[in-house]
C-alpha positions as CSV (number, residue, x, y, z in Angstrom):
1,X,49.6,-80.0,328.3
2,X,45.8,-80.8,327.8
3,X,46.2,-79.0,324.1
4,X,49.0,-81.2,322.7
5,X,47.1,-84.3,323.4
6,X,44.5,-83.0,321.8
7,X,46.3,-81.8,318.9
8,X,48.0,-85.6,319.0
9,X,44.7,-87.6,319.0
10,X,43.8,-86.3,315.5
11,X,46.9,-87.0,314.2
12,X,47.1,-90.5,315.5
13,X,43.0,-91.0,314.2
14,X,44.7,-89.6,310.9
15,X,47.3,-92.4,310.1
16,X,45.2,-94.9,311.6
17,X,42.6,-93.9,309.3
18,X,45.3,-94.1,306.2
19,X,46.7,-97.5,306.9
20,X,42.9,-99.0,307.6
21,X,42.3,-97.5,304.0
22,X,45.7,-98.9,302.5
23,X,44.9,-101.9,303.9
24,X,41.0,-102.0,302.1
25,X,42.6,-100.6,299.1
26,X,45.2,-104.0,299.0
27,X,42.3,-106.3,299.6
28,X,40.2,-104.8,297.1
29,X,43.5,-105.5,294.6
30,X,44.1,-109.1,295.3
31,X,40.3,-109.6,295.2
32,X,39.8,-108.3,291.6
33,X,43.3,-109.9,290.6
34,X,42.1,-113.5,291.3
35,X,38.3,-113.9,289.8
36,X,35.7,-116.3,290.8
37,X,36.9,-119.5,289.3
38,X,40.2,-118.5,288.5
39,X,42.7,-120.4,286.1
40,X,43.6,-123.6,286.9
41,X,46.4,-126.4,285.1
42,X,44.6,-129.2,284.6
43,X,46.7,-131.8,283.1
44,X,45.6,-132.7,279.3
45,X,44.9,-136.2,278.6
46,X,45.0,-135.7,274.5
47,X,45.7,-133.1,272.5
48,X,45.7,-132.1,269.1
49,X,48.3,-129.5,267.5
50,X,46.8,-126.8,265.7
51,X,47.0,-126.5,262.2
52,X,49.1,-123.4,260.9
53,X,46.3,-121.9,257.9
54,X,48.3,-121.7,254.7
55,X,46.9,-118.3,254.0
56,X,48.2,-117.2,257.0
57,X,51.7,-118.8,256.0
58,X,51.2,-117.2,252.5
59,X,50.6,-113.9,253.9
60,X,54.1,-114.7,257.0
61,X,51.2,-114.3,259.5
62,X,52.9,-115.3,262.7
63,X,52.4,-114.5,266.4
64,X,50.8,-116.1,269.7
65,X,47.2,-116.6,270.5
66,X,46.3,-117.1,274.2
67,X,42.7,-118.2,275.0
68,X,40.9,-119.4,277.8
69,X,39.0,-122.9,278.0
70,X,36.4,-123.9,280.0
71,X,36.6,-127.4,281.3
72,X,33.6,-129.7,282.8
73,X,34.5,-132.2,285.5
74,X,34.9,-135.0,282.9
75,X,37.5,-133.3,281.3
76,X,35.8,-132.3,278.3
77,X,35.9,-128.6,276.4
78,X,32.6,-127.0,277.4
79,X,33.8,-123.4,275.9
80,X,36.9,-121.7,274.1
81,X,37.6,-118.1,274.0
82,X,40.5,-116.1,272.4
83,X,41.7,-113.7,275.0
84,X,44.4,-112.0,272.3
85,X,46.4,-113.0,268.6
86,X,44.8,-112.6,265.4
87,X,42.2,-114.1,264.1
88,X,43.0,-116.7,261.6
89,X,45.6,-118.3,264.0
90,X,43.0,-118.4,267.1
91,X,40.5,-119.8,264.9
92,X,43.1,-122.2,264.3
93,X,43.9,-122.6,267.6
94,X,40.0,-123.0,268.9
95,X,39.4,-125.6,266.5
96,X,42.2,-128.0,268.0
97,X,41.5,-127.2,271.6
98,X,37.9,-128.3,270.7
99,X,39.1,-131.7,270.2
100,X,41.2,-132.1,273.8
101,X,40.8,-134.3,276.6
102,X,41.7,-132.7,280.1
103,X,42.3,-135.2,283.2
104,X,38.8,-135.2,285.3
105,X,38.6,-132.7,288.1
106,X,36.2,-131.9,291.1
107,X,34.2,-129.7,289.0
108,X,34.3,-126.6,285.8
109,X,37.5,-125.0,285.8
110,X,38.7,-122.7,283.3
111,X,42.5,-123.3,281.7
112,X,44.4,-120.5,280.4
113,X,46.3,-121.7,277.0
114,X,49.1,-120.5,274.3
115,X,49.8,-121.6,271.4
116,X,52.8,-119.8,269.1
117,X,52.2,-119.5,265.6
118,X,55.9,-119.0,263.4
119,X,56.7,-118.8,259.8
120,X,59.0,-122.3,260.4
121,X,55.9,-124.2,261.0
């Protein structure tokens, strides 16, 4: 009788050991899938449409542009990067989020933003 406990404590120390990891492993997900200062909606006070380039209607350059902006606690733009889309409709894009006003907040908060870019525009 004494060997099958014996042969049972291992196991049991086994799966306890895999669920304690499982667990780590899920924490360490949901930490690294919400970063420091994650994405917020901060309501915009103004905002300016972007202008679609003419070259890039020339050339039937459509698509989306997401970027991320970086808010101070007044509401004003302190930074503007283009997370994906092409280049001549995100520079497009930066430019007119440059000029927005964001409803004042408890501190910096970064805003994640899309715009759509089509050749009806």
């Amino acid at each position: 009788m004494k060997k099958f406990q014996s042969e049972l404590k291992p196991v049991a120390l086994r799966r306890a050991g895999i669920r304690i990891f499982q667990a780590a492993a899920l924490a360490l997900i949901l930490v690294l899938t919400v970063p420091a200062g994650a994405a917020s909606q901060r309501a915009i006070k103004s905002r300016k449409q972007p202008v679609y380039p003419e070259l890039a209607k020339r050339l039937k350059i459509a698509g989306e542009v997401k970027l991320e902006a970086v808010v101070d606690a007044q509401g004003k733009v302190k930074a503007v990067k283009t997370v994906s889309g092409t280049q001549i409709l995100a520079q497009a894009a930066e430019d007119a989020v440059w000029s927005w006003v964001f409803v004042p907040g408890d501190g910096d908060s970064t805003v994640d933003l899309s715009f759509s870019f089509g050749a009806g525009q």
